[in-house]
ZATIKE-37832 format. One line per 2 residues: number of its first residue (from 1); their letters; for each residue x negated, y, z negated of C-alpha. Coordinates in Angstrom, 3 decimals. Layout:
NUM) a) X Y Z | ... $
//
This chain:
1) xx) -12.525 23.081 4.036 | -13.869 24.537 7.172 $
3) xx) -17.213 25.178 5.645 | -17.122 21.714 4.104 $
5) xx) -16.627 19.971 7.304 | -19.332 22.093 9.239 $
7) xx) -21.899 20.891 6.867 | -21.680 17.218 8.238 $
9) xx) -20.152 18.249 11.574 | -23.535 16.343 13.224 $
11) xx) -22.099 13.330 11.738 | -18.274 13.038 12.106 $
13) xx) -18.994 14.049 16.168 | -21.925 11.211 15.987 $
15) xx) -19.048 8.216 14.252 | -16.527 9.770 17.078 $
17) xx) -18.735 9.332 19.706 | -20.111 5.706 18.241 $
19) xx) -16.442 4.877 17.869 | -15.724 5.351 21.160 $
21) xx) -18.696 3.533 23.058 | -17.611 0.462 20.375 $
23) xx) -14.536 0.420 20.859 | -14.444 0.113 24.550 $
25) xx) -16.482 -2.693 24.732 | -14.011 -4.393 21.648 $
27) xx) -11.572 -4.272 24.486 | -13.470 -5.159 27.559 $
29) xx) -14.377 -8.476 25.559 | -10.905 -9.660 26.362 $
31) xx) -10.053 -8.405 29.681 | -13.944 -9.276 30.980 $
33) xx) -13.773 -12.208 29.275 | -10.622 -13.508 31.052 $
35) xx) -11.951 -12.050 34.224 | -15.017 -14.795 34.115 $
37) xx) -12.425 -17.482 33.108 | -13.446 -18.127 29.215 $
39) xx) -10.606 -20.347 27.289 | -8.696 -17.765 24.582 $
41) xx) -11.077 -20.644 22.045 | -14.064 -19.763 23.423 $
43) xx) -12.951 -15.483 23.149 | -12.200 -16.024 19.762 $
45) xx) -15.907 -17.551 19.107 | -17.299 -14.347 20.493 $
47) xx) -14.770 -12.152 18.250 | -15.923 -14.057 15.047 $
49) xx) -19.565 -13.710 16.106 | -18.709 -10.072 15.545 $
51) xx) -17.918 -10.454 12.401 | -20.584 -12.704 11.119 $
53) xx) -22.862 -10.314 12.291 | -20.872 -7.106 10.479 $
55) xx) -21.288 -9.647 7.025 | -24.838 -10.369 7.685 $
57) xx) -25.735 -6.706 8.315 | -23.769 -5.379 5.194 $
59) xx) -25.860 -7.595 2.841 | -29.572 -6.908 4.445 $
61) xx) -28.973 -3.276 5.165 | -29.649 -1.807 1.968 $
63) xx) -33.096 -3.668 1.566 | -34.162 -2.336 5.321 $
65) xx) -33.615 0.616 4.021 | -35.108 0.835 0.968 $
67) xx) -38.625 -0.566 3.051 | -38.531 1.911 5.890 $
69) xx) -36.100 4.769 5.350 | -32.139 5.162 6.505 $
71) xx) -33.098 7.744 9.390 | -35.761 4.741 11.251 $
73) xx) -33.034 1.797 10.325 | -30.012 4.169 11.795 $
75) xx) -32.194 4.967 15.032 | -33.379 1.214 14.987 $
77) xx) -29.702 0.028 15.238 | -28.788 2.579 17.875 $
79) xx) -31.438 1.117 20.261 | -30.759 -2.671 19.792 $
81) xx) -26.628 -1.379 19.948 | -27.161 0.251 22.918 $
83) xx) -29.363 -2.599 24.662 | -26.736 -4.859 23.904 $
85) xx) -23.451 -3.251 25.040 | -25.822 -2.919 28.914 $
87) xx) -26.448 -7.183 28.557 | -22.804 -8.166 28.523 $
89) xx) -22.048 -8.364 32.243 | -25.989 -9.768 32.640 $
91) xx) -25.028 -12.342 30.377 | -21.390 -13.902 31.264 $
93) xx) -21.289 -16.893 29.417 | -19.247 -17.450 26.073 $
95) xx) -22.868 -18.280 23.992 | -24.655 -15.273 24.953 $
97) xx) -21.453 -13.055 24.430 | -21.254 -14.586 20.709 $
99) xx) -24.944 -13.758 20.169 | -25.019 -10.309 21.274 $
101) xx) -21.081 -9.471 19.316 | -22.829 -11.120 16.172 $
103) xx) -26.204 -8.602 17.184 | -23.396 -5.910 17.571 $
105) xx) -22.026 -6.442 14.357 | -24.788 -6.433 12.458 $
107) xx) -26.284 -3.035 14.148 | -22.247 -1.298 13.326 $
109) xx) -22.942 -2.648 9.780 | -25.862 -1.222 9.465 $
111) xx) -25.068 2.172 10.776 | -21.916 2.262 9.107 $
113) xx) -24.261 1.772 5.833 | -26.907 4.315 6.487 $
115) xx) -23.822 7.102 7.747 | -21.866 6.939 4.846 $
117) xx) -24.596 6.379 2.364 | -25.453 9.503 3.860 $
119) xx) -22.254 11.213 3.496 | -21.566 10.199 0.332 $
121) xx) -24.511 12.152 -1.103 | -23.669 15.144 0.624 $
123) xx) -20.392 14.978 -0.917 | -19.605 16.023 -4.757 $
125) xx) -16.936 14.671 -7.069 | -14.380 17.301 -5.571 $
127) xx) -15.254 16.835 -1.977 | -15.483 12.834 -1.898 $
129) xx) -12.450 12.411 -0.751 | -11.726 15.030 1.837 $
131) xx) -15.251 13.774 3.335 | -13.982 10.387 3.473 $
133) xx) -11.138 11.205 4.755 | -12.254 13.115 7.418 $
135) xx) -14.805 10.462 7.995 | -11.977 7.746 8.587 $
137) xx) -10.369 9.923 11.286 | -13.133 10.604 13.383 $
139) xx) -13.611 6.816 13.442 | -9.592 6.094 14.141 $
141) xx) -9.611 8.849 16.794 | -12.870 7.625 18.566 $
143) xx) -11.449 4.104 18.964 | -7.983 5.499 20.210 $
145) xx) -9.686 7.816 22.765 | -11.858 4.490 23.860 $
147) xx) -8.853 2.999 25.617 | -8.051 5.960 27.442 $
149) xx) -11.597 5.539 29.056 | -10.945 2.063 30.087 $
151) xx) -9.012 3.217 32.667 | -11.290 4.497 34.633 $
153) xx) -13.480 1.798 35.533 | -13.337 -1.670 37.282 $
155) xx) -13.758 -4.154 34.020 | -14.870 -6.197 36.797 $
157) xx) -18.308 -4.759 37.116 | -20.609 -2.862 35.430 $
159) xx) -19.987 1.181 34.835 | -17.923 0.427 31.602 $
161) xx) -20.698 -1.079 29.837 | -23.381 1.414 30.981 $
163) xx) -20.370 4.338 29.809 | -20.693 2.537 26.483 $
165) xx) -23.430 2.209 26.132 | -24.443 5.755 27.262 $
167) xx) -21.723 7.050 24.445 | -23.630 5.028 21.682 $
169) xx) -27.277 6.494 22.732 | -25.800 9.977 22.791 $
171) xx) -23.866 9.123 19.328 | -26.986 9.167 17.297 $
173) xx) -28.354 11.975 19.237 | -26.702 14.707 16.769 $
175) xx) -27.343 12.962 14.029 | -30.760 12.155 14.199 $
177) xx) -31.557 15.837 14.671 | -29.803 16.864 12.060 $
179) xx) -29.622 14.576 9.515 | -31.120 15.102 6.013 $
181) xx) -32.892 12.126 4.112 | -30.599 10.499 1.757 $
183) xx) -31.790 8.497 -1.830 | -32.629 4.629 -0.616 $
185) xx) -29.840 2.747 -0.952 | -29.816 0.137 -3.680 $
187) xx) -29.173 -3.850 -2.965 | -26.348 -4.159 -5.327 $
189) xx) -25.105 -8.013 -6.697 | -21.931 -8.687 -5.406 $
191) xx) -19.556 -9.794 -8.159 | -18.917 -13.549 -8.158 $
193) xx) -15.916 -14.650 -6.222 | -14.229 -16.100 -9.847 $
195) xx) -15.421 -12.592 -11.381 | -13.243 -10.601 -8.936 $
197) xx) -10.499 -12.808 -8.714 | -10.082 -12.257 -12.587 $
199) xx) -10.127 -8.480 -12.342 | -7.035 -8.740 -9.311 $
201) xx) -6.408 -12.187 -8.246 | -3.787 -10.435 -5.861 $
203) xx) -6.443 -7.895 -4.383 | -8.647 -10.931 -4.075 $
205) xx) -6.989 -13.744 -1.820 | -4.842 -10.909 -0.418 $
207) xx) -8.172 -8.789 1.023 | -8.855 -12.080 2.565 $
209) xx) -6.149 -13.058 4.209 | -5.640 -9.542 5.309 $
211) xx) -9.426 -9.677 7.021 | -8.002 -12.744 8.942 $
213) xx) -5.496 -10.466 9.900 | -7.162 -7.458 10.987 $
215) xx) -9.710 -9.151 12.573 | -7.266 -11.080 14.538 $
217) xx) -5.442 -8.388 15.484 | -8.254 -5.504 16.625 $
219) xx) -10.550 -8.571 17.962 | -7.411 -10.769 19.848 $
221) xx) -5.581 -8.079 21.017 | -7.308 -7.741 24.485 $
223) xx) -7.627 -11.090 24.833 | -3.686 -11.518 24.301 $
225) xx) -3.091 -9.075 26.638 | -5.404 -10.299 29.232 $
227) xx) -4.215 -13.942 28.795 | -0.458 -12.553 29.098 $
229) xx) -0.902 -10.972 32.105 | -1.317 -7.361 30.738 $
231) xx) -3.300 -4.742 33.250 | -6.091 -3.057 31.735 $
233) xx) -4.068 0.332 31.370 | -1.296 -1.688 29.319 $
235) xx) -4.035 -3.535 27.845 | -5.548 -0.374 26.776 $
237) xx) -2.195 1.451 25.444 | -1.419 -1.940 23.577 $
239) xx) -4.673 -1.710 21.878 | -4.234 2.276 21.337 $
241) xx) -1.262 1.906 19.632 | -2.908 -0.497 16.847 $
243) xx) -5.380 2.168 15.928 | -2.610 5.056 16.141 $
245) xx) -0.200 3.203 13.490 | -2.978 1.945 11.304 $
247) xx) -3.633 6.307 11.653 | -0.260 7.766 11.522 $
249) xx) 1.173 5.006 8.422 | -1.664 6.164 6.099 $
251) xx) -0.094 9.042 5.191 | 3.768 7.726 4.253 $
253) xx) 1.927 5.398 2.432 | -0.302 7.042 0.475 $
255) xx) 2.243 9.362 -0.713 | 4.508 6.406 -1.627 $
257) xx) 1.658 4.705 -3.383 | 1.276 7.890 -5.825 $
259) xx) 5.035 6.633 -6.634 | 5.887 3.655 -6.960 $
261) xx) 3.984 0.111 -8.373 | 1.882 -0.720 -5.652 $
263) xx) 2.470 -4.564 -5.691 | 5.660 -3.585 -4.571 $
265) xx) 4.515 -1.093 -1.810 | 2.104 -4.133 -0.930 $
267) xx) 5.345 -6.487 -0.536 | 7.085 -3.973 1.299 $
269) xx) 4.147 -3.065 3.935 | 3.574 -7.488 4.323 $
271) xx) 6.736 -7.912 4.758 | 7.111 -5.207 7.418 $
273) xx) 3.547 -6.516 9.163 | 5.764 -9.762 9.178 $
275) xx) 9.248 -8.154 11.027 | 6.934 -6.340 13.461 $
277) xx) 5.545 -9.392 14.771 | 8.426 -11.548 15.141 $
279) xx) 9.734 -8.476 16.713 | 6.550 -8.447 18.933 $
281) xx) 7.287 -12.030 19.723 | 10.472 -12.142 21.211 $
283) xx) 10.625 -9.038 23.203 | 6.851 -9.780 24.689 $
285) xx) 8.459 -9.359 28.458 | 9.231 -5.935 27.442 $
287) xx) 5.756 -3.126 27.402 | 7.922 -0.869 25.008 $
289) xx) 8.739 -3.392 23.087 | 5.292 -4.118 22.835 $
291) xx) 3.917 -1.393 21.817 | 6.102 -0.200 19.457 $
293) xx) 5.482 -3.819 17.534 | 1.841 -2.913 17.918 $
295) xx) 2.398 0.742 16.321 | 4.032 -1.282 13.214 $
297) xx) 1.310 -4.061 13.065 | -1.217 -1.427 13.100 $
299) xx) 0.092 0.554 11.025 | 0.586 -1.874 7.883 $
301) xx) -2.309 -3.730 8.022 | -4.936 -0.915 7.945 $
303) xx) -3.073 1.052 4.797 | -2.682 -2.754 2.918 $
305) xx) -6.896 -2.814 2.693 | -6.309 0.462 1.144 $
307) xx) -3.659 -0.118 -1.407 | -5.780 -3.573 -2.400 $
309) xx) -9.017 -0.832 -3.038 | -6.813 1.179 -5.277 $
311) xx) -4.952 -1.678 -7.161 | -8.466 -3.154 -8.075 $
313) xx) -9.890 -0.330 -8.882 | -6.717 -0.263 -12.276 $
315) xx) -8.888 -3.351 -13.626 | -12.096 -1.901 -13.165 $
317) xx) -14.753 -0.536 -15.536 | -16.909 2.316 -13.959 $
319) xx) -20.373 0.447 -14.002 | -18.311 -2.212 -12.363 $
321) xx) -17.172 -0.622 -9.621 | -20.265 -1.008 -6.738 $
323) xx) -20.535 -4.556 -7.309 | -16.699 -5.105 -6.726 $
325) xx) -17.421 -2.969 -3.661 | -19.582 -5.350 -2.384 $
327) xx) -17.509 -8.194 -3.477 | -14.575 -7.058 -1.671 $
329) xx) -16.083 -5.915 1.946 | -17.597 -9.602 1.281 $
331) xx) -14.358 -11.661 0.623 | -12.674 -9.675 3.147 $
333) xx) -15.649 -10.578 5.460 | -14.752 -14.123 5.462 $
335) xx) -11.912 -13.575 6.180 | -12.646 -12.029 9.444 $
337) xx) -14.819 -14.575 10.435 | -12.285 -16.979 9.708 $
339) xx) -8.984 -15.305 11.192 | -10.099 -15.039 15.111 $
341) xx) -10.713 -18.414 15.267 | -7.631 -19.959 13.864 $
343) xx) -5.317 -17.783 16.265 | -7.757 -18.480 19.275 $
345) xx) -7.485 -22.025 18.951 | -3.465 -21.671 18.569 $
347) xx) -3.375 -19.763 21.375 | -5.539 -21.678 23.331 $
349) xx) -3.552 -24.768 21.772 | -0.056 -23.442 22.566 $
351) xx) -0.082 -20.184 23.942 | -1.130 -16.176 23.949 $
353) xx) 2.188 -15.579 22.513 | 1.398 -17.508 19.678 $
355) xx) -0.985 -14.192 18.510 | 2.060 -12.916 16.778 $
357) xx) 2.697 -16.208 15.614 | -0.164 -16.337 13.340 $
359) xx) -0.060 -12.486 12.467 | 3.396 -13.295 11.253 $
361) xx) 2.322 -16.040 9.182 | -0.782 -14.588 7.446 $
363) xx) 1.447 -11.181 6.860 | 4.372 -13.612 5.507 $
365) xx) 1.602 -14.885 3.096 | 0.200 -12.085 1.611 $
367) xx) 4.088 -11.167 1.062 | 4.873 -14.512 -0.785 $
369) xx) 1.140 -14.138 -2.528 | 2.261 -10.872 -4.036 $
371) xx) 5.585 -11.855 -4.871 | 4.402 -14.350 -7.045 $
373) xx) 1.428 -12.160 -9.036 | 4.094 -9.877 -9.558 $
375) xx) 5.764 -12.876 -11.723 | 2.821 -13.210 -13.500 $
377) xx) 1.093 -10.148 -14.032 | 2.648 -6.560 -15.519 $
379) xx) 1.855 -3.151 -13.199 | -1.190 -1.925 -15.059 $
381) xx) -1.295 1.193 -17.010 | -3.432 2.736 -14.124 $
383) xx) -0.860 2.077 -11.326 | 0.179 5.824 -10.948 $
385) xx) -3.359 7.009 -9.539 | -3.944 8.785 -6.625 $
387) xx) -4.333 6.923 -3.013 | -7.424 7.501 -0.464 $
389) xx) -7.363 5.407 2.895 | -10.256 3.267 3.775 $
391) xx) -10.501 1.304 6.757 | -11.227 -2.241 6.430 $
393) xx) -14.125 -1.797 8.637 | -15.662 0.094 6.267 $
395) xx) -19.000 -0.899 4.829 | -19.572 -1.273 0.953 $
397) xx) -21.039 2.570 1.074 | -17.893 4.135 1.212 $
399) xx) -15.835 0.809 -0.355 | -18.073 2.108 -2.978 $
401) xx) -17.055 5.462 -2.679 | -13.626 5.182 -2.720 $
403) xx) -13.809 3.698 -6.093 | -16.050 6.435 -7.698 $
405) xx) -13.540 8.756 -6.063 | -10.332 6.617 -7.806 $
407) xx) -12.410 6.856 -10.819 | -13.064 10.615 -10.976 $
409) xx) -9.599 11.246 -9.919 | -8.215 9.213 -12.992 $
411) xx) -10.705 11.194 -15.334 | -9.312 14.589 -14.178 $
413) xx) -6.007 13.727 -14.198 | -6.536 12.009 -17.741 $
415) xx) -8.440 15.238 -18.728 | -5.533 17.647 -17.115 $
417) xx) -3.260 15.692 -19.245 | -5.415 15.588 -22.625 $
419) xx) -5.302 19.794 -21.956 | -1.433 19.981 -21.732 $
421) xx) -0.941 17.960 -25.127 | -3.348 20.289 -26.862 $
423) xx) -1.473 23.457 -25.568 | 1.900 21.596 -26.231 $
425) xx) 0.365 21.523 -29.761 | -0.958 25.071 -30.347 $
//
């Protein structure tokens, strides 16, 4: 493990230190934001802008990179990332703040693509996972340790966006050093939207109402708490506690997930998403009430992207599998563009409080959504195999990954099990 880890140390302490720089600035967008009097609307504009520009980025990527190399595209990204985190309190006006989260996005994309493309070819069909896995930590942990930083700074001016943007230029500084030339990455055809809805109309509509839902929730949160009358150190702990439930629920629910059908697990995690944020919304007076809805909300709508990964991947053919990839990180992508601005213009409409409102409602749907398939569909024959958390700002790389990893995991265990029948024979 050790020795496995040390091999693409350059690039797990790189993602940390990425994560971090990002997600301070994810946070300041809110508190900043209300700071120069933008309407909770207008925040949610520059949220989505994020996420058209995280879309955008995952689609032209690959061809970037197959015309000048990953290492020039990843340093290429870092520069513009880092310019653009320093223009934020040059530019305080909602327009430019939506052009430079969509620029944003589209650089994160990007890197995200050339990291784990990288990654993934230093990893083997035994290692995958752990790699992954420890990939998806260093990112969780770098955006938890972000709001710790907030804390010391005055959101008001301008060292918190030269600290992030310092922590991106220094991010890449490891890597870039260090980092060994991976195989161009190929531009892969998404599957149609009807294709993938066939394979898993669950995993379909509910990876897009869940994007809504993440989105809403990592991107609104600040704002929320800024329009609620939060300080930035409760601001900061309400946003922590997202990212440490969406980090400390993976692991309950992967191990349920090896055990049960996962529409139900699905159902179960929805409907909890759904309890957490009524809970959330009628105990909002009350900071410990707050964050421990926030733990809960976190910590069942990261895993869900997951489970909806693993469920599609039972209806899957292996030279299917990277264009469903694609297909999903796009669906999902919509989704996020779509989700910020419905519960900015209810909360602008009615409310901040009216964030766990909406939550609520898209978690509620996902539950019904599931219900129903689970009317109309049998668990497939598949449903047993083994669980690996992705987060659902993941690009199509590891997306990708994560079902090459589901399918080498069902071959072994189909192999281990071929192996006992013949000895049960002899």
């Amino acid at each position: 493990m050790i020795q496995l880890l040390s091999s693409v140390w350059a690039l797990l302490l790189g993602i940390f230190l990425l994560m971090v720089g990002n997600g301070m600035q994810a946070t300041l967008m809110g508190v900043r934001g209300d700071i120069e009097g933008f309407s909770t609307f207008e925040l949610s504009l520059v949220t989505s802008g994020y996420f058209m520009g995280f879309l955008a980025g995952s689609r032209m990527t690959p061809e970037m990179i197959r015309r000048v190399s990953h290492v020039r595209v990843f340093a290429a990204l870092g520069s513009l990332m880092s310019a653009g985190l320093i223009a934020f309190p040059m530019l305080t006006d909602p327009w430019s703040w939506t052009l430079l989260r969509l620029l944003l996005g589209f650089c994160l994309s990007g890197i995200y693509v050339t990291s784990e493309s990288w990654l993934n070819d230093r990893a083997t069909n035994a290692t995958r996972g752990t790699l992954l896995s420890a990939y998806m930590v260093a990112q969780t942990l770098g955006m938890v340790a972000a709001q710790g930083l907030l804390n010391f700074g005055d959101a008001a001016g301008y060292g918190l966006f030269i600290a992030a943007s310092i922590l991106v230029s220094v991010a890449f500084t490891p890597v870039l050093l260090s980092a060994v030339p991976v195989p161009a990455a190929e531009a892969i055809k998404p599957m149609s939207l009807r294709q993938l809805y066939e394979r898993s109309p669950l995993a379909s509509v509910g990876t897009l109402i869940l994007g809504g839902v993440f989105a809403a929730q990592m991107g609104m949160a600040s704002v929320y708490g800024a329009k609620a009358g939060l300080s930035v150190q409760e601001i900061s702990a309400f946003v922590a506690a997202l990212f440490i439930g969406s980090f400390l629920f993976q692991f309950p629910v992967g191990w349920a997930s090896d055990l049960m059908d996962r529409r139900l697990l699905i159902l179960t995690l929805a409907a909890a998403g759904a309890v957490s944020c009524v809970f959330g919304f009628l105990f909002q007076s009350s900071l410990t009430a707050l964050l421990g809805a926030a733990l809960f909300l976190g910590g069942t709508a990261s895993p869900l992207y997951s489970l909806f990964i693993a469920y599609t991947n039972d209806y899957l053919e292996p030279d299917e599998m990277a264009a469903a990839a694609s297909g999903m990180v796009f669906v999902y992508g919509v989704g996020a563009i779509l989700g910020p601005i419905v519960t900015g213009q209810v909360m602008d409409l009615y409310g901040p409080e009216l964030f766990w409102a909406v939550l609520g409602i898209l978690f509620l749907a996902i539950a019904c959504w599931t219900a129903w398939r689970m009317t109309r569909r049998a668990a497939p024959a598949g449903d047993g195999s083994a669980y690996l958390n992705v987060l659902p700002n993941s690009s199509t790389v590891a997306v990708g990954a994560a079902y090459e990893w589901y399918a080498d995991a069902a071959e072994e265990e189909g192999d281990a099990d071929e192996k006992e029948e013949d000895e049960r024979a002899g």
